[in-house]
Backbone bond lengths (Angstrom), bond angles and torsions (degrees), N, CA, C in turn:
res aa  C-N    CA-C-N  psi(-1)  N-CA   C-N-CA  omega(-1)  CA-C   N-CA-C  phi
1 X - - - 1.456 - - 1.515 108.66 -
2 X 1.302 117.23 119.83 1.578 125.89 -175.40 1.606 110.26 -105.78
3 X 1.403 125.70 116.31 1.519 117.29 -179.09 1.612 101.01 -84.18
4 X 1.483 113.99 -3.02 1.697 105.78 -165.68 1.046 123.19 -162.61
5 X 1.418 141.15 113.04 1.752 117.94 166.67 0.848 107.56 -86.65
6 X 1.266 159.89 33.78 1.054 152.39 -143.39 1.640 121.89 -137.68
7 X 1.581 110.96 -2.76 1.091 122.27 -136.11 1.794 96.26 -119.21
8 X 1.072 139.41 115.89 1.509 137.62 -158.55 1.797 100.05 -64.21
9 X 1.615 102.76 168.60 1.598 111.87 168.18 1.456 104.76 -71.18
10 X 1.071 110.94 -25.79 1.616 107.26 -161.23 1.956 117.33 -85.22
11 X 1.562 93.65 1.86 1.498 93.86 172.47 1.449 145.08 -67.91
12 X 0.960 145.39 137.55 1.326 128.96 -131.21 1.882 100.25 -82.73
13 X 1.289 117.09 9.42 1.342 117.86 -177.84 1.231 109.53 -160.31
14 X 1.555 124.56 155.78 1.636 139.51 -119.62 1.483 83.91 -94.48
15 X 1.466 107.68 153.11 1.970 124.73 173.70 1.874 91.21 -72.15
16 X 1.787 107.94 142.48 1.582 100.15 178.29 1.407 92.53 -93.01
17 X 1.794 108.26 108.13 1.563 107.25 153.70 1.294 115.64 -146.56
18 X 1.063 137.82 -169.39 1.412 124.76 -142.33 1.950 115.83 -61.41
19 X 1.460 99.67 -47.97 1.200 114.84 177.91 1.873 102.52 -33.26
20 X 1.443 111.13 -45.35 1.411 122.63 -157.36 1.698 100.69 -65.99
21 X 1.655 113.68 -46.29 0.649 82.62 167.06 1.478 154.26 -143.57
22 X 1.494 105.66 62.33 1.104 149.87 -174.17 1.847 103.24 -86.14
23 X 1.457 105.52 -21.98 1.722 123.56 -161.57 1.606 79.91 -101.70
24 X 1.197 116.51 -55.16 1.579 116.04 -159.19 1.715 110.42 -58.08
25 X 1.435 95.81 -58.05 1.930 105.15 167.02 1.695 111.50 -32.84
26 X 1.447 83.31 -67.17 1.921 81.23 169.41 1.078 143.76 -24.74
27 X 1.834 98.81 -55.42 1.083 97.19 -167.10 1.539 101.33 -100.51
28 X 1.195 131.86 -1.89 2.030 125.56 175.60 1.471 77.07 -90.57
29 X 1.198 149.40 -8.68 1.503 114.53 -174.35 1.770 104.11 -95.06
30 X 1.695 108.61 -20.29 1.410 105.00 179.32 1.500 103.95 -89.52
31 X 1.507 117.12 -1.81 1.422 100.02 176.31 1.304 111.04 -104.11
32 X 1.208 153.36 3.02 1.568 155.48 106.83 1.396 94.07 -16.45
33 X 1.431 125.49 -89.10 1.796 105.80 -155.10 1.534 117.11 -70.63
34 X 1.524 117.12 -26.89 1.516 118.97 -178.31 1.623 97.66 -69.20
35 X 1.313 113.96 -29.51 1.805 98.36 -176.82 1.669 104.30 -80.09
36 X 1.443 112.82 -37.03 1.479 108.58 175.59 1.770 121.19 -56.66
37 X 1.210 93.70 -27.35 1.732 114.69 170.56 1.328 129.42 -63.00
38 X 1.408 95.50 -22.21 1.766 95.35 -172.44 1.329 73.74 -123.51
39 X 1.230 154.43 -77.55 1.128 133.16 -151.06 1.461 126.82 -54.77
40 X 1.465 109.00 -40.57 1.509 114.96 171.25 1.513 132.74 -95.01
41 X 1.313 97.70 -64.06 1.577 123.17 150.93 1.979 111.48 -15.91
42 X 1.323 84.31 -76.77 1.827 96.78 -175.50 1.638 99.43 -97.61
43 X 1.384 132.34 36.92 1.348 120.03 170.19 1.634 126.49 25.23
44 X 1.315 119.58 55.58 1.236 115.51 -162.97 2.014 83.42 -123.49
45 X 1.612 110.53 12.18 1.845 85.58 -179.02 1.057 134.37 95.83
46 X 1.390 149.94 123.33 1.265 123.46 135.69 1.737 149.79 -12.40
47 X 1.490 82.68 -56.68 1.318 109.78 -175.16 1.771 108.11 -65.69
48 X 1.004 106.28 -53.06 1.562 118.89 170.87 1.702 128.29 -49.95
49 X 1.642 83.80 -45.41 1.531 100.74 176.06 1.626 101.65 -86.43
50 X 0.935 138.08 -22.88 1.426 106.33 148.38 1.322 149.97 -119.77
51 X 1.395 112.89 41.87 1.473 142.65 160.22 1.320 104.61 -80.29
52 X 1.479 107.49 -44.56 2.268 109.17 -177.30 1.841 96.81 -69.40
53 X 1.719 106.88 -52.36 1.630 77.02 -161.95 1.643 100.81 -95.21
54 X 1.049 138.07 21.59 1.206 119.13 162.35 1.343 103.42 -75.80
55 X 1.597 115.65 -52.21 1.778 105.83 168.10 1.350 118.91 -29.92
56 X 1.355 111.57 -53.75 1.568 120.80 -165.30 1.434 83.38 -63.05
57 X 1.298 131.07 -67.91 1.386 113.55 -157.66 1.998 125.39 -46.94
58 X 1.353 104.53 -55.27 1.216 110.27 173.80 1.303 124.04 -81.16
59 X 1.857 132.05 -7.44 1.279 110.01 133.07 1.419 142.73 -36.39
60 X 1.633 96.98 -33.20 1.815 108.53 -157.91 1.441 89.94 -82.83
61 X 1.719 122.43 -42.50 1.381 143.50 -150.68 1.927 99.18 -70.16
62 X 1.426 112.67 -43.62 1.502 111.70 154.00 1.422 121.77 -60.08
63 X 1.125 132.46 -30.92 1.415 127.67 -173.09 1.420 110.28 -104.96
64 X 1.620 108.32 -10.86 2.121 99.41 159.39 1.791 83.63 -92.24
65 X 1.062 161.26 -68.87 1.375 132.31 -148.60 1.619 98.67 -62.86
66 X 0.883 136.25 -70.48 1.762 119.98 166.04 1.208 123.21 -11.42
67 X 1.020 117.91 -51.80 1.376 140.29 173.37 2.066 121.07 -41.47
68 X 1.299 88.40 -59.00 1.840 107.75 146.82 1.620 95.98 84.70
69 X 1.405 125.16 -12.04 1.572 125.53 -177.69 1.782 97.56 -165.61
70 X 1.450 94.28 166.08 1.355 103.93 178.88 1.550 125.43 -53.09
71 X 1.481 106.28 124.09 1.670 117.30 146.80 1.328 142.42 -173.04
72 X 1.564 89.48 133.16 1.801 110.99 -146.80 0.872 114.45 -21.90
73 X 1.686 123.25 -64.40 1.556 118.98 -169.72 1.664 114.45 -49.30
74 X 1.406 105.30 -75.72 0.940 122.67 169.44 1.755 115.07 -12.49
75 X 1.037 122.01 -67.29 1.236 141.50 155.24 1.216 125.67 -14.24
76 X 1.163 107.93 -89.10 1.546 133.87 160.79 1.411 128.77 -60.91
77 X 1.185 116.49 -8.25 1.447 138.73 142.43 1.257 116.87 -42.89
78 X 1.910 114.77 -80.22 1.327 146.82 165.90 1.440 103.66 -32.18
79 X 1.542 120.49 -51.25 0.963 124.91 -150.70 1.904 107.27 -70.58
80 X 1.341 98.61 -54.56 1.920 122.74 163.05 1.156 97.68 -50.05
81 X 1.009 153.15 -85.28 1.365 160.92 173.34 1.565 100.58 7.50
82 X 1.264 108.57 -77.46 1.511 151.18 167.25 1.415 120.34 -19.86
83 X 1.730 94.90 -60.80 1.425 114.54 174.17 1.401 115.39 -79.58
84 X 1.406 136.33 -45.53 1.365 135.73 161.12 1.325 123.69 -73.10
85 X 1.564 137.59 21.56 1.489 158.08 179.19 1.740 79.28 -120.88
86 X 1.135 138.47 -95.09 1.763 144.53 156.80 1.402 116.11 19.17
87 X 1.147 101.62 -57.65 1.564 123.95 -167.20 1.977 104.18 -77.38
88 X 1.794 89.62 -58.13 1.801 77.86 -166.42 1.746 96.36 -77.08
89 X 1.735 127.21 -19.08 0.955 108.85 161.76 2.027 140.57 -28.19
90 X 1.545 98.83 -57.92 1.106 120.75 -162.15 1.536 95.76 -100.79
91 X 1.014 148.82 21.47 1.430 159.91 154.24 1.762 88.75 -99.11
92 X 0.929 123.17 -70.46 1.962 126.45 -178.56 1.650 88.53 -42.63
93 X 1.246 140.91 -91.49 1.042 140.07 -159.87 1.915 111.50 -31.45
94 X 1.276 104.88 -62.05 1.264 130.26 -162.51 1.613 114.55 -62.34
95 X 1.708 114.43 -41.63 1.311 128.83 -163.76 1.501 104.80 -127.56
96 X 1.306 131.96 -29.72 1.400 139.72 -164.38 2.020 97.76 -97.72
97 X 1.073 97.50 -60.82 1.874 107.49 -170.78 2.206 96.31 -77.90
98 X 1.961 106.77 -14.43 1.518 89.19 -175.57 1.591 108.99 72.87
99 X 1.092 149.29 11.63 1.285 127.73 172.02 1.575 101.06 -76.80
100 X 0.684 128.38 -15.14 1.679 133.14 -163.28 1.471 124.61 78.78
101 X 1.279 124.36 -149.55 1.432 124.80 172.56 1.427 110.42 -91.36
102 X 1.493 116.01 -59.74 1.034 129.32 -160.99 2.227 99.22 -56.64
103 X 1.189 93.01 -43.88 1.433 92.86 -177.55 1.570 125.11 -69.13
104 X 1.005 92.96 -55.47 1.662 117.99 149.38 1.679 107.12 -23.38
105 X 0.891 123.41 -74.38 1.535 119.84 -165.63 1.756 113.18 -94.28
106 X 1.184 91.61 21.76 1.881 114.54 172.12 0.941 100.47 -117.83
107 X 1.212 148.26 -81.37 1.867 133.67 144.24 1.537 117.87 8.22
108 X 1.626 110.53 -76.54 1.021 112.69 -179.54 1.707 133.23 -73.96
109 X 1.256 115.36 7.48 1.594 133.43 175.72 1.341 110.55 -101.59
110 X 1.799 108.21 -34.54 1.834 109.22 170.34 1.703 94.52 -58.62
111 X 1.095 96.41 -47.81 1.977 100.14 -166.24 1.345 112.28 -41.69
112 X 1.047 99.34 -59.47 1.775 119.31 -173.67 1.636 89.64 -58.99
113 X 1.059 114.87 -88.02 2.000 127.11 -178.95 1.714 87.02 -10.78
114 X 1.638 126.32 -97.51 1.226 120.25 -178.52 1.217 141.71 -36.42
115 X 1.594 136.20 -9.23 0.869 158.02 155.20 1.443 120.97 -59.83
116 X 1.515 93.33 -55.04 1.538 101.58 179.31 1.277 121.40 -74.94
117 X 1.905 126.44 -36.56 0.960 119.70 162.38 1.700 119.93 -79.51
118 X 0.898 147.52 -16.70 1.560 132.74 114.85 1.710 129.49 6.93
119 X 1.587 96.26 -80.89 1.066 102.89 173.01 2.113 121.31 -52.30
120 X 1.561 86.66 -46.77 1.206 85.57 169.39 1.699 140.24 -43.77
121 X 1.525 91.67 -56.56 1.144 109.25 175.06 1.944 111.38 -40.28
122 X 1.516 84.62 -42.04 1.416 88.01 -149.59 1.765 107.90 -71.91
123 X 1.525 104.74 -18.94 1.541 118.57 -165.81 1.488 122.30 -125.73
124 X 1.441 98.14 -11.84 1.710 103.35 160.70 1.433 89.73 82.99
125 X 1.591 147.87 3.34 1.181 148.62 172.59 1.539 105.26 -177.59
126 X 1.840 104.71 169.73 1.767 128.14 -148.89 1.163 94.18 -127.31
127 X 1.870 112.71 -7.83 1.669 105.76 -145.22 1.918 87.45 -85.63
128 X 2.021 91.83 142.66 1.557 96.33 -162.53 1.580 111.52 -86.65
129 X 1.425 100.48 5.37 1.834 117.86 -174.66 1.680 110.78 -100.86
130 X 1.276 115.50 3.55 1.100 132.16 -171.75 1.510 104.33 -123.03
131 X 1.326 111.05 57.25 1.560 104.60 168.27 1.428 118.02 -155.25
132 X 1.434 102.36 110.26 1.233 134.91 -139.03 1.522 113.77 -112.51
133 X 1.839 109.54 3.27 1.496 102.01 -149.88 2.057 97.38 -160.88
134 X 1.431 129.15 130.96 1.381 106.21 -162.40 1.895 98.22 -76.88
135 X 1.144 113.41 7.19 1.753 105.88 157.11 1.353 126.31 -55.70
136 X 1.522 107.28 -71.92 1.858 118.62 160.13 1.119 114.69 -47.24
137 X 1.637 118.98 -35.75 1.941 93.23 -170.94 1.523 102.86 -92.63
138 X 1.523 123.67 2.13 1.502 122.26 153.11 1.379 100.85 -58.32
139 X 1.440 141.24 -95.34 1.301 140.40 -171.93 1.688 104.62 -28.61
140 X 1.247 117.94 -39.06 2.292 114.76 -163.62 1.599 79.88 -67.86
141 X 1.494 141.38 -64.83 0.975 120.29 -142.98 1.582 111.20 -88.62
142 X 1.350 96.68 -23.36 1.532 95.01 -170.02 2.104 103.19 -61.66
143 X 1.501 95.05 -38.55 1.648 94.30 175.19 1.411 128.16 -86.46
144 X 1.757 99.05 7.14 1.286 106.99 175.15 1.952 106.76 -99.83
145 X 1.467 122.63 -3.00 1.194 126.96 167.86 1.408 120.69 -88.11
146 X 1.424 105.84 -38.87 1.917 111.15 172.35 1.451 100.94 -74.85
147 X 1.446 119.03 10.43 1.808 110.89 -168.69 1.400 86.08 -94.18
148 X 1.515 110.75 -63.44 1.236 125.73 -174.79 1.542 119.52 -39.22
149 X 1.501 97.53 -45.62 1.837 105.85 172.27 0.993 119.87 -58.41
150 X 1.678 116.78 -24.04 1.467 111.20 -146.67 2.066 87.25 -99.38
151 X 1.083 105.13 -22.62 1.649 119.81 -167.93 1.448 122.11 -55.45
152 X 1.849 93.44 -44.37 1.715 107.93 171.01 1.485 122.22 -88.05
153 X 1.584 114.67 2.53 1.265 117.99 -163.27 1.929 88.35 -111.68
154 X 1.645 97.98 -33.90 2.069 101.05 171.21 1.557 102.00 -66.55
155 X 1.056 127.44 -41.40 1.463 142.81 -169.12 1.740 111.93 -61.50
156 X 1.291 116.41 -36.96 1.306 138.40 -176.17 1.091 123.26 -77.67
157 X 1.726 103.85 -48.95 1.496 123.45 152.10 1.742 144.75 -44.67
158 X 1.078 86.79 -27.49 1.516 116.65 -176.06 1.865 104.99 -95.52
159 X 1.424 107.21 -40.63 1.367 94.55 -166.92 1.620 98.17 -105.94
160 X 1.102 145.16 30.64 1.251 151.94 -149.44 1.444 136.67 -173.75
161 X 1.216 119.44 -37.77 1.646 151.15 147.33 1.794 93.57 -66.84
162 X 1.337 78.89 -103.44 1.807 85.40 -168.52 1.536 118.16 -48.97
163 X 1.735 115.48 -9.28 1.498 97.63 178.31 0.988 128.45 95.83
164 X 1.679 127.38 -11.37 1.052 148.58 -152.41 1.824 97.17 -71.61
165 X 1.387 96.89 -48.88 1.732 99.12 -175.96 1.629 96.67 93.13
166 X 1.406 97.40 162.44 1.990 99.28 -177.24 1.212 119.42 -67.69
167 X 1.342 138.71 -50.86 1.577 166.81 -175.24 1.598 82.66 -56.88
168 X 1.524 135.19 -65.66 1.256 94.53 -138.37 2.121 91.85 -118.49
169 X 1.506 108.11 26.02 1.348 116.00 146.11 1.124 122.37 -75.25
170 X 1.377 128.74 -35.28 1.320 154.53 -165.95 1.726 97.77 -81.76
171 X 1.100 119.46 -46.08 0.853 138.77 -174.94 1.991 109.26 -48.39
172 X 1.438 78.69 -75.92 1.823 108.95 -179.81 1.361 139.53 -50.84
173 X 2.007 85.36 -24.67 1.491 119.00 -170.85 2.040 85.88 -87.64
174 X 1.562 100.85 -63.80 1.757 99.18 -169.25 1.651 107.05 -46.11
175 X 1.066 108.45 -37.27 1.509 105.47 169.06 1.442 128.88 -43.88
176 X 1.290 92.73 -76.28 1.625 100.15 160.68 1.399 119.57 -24.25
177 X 1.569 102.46 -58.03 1.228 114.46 -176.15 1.568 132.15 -47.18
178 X 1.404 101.48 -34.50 1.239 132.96 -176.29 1.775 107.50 -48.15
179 X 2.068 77.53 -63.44 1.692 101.31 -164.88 1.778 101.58 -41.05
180 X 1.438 100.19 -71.84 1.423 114.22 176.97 1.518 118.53 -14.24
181 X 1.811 100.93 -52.94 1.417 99.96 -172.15 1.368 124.47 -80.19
182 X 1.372 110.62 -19.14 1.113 137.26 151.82 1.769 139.45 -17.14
183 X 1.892 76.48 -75.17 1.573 96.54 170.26 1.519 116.45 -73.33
184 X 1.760 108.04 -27.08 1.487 114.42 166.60 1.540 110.69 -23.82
185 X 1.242 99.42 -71.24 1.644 131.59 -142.86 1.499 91.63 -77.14
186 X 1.439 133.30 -50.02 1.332 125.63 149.54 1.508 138.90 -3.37
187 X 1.635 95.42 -81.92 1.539 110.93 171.82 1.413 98.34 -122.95
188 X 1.853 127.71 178.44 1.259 133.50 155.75 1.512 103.64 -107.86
189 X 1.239 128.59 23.03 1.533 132.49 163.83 1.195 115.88 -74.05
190 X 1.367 124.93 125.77 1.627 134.04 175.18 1.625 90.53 72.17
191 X 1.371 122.79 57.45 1.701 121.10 162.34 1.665 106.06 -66.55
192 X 1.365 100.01 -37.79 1.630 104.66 -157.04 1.682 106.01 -70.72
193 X 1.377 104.83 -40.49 1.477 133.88 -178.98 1.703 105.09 -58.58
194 X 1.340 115.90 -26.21 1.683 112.78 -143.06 1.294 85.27 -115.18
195 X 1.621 126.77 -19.63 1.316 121.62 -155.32 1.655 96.72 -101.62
196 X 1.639 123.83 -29.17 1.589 140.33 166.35 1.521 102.77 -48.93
197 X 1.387 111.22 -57.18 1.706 118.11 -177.13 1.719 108.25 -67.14
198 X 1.202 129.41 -57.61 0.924 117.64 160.75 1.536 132.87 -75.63
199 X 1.398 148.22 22.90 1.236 154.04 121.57 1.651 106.62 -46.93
200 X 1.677 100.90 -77.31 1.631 102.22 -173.21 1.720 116.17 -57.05
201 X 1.306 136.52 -9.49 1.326 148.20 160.01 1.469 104.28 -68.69
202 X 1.364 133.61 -64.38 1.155 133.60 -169.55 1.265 115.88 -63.36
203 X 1.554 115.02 -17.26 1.933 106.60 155.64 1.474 119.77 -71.36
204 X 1.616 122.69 -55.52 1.187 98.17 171.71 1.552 117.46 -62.61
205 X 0.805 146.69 33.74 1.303 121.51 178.12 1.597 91.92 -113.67
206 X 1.431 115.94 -40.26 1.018 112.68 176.84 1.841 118.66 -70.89
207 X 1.402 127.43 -16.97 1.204 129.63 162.72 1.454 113.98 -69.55
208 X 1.841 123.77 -26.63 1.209 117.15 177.84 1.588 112.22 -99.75
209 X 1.196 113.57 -17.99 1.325 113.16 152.86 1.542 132.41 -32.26
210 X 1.320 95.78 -66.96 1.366 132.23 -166.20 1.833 100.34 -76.93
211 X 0.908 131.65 -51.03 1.430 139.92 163.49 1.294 95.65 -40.58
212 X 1.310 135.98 -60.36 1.601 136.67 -152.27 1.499 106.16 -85.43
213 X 1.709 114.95 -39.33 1.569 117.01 144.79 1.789 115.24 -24.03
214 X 1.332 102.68 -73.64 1.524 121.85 -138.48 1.812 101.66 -82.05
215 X 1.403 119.28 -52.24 1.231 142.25 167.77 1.508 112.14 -18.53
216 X 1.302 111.28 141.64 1.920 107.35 158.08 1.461 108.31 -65.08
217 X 1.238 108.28 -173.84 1.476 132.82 165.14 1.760 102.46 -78.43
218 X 1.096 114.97 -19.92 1.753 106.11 -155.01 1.774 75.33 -96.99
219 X 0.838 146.41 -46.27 1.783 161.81 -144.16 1.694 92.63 -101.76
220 X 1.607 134.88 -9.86 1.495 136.05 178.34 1.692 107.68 73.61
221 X 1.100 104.03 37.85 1.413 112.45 168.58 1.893 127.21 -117.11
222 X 1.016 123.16 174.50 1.395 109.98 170.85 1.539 117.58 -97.15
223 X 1.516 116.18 -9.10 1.393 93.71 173.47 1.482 117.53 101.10
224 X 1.433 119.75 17.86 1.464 131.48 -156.48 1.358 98.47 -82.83
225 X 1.675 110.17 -37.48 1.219 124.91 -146.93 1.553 126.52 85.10
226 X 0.952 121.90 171.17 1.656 127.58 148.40 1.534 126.36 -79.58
227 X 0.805 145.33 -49.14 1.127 145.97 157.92 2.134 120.87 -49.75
228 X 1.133 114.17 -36.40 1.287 130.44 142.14 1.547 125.12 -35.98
229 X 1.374 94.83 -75.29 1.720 115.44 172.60 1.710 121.80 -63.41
230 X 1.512 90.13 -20.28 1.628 101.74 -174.43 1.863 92.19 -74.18
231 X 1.475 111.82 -54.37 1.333 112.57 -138.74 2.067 89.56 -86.28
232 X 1.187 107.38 -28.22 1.500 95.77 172.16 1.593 119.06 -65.80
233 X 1.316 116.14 -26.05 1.600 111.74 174.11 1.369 115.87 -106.48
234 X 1.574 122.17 3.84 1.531 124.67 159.80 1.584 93.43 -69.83
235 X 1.808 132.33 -54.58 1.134 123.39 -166.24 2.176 117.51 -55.93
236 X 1.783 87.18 -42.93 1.516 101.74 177.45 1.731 112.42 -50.52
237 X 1.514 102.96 -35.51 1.721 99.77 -167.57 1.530 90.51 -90.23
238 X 1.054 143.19 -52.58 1.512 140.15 178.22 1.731 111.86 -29.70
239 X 0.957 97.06 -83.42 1.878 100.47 165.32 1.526 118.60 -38.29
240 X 1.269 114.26 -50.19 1.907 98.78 178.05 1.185 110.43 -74.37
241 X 1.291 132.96 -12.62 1.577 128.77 -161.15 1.698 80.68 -89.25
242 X 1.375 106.83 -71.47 1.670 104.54 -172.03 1.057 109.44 -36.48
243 X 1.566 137.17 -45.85 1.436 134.86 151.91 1.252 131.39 -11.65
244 X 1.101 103.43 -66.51 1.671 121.94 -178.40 2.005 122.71 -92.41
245 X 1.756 92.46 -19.99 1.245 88.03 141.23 1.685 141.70 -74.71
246 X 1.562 104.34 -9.44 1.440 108.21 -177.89 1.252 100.29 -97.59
247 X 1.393 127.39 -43.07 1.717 117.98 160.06 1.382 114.91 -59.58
248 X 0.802 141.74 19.29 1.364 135.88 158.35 0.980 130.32 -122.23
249 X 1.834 132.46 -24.10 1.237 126.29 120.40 1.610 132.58 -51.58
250 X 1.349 117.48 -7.81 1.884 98.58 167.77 1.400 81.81 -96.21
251 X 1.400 152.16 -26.31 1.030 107.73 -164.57 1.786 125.36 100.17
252 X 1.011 98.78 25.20 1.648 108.09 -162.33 1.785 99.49 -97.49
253 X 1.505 108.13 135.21 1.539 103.66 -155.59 1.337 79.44 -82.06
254 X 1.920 99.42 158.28 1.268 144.08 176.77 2.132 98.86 -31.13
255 X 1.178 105.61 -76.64 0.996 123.50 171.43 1.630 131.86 -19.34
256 X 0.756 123.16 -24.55 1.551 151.58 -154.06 1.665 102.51 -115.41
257 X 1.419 106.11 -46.74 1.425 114.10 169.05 1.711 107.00 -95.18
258 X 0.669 129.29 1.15 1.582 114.65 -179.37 1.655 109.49 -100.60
């Protein structure tokens, strides 16, 4: 799904085309089990687990605005960071503070909603290929962390509230997913709109994914573990980034990959 051709190599964040997000799945699906990992797995908490990666996050988050233009690692670093800070976030909200799921991700959708019109206000556009300046990619990431929060707390909801179970949230969500991409490919009207709905979808799917990974059999899971599930999608995101770090040092136009 592409919101733009229009948008230079030199922008401080990745063109949306498939590669992107094939990297993105990756990485909300390794930040569901790496946050379940340190938080549960290695008993270190909620609370713990996200004091380390929120650090991690806004260390990295100074050194991509330093940074001043795109690069992958770097990036996609920030980005994990993001998603496993996200994760034990919205588990704290959900199970630690008791609001539940359902509340939880009503909270966290006003958040996102205000953010974006914020941002709006502030930039006359949302579009995430259009950011050119470390002002906007303050607003991309800051609404790309309450996205992430809001993803495992939609994700939770679906397989747990409603009953759905992991397998067939995962399920319901790729569907969805589908439609979206679908209607993409249809028209390029509402790119910016279609690409928000499908971003914030592609976390839960990757939180119910990853649950159905990590889970027993008695809990509707296979039993992979976390640490299992962690290290098969640390390998999955390692390889596409190196990927897209080598297309992006030769230099190969947008086009060609989309």
């Amino acid at each position: 799904m592409t919101t733009t051709s229009s948008a230079p190599l030199t922008s401080r964040v990745p063109q949306i085309i498939l590669l992107y997000w094939v990297i993105k799945i990756a990485s909300t699906t390794l930040g569901e089990t790496a946050a379940d990992m340190f938080s549960m797995t290695y008993d270190l908490g909620y609370g713990a687990t996200i004091v380390m990666f929120l650090s991690i996050f806004l260390a990295l988050l100074l050194v991509k605005l330093y940074q001043q233009r795109y690069e992958p690692v770097t990036y996609w670093l920030t980005f994990t960071a993001s998603a496993i800070a996200g994760t034990a976030i919205s588990d704290y909200i959900d199970r630690v503070m008791g609001l539940g799921y359902a509340m939880g991700s009503l909270m966290l959708v006003s958040i996102l909603a205000v953010i974006l019109v914020f941002w709006y206000s502030a930039e006359r556009s949302i579009n995430v290929e259009r950011v050119h300046s470390a002002r906007v990619e303050t607003w991309y990431w800051l609404a790309f962390l309450v996205a992430n929060t809001l993803g495992t707390a939609a994700g939770d909801y679906l397989a747990d509230d409603l009953g759905l179970g992991f397998a067939s949230g995962a399920l319901v969500i790729s569907t969805t997913l589908a439609a979206i991409a679908a209607v993409h490919l249809l028209t390029r009207r509402y790119a910016t709109l279609l690409f928000w709905l499908a971003f914030v979808l592609t976390r839960p799917f990757g939180a119910t994914f990853g649950d159905w990974l990590t889970k027993s059999q008695e809990q509707g899971g296979i039993a992979l573990g976390t640490l299992g599930a962690s290290a098969i999608f640390a390998t999955i995101l390692l390889l596409a980034v190196l990927r897209e770090a080598r297309l992006e040092k030769a230099g190969r136009p947008i086009a060609e990959l989309d």
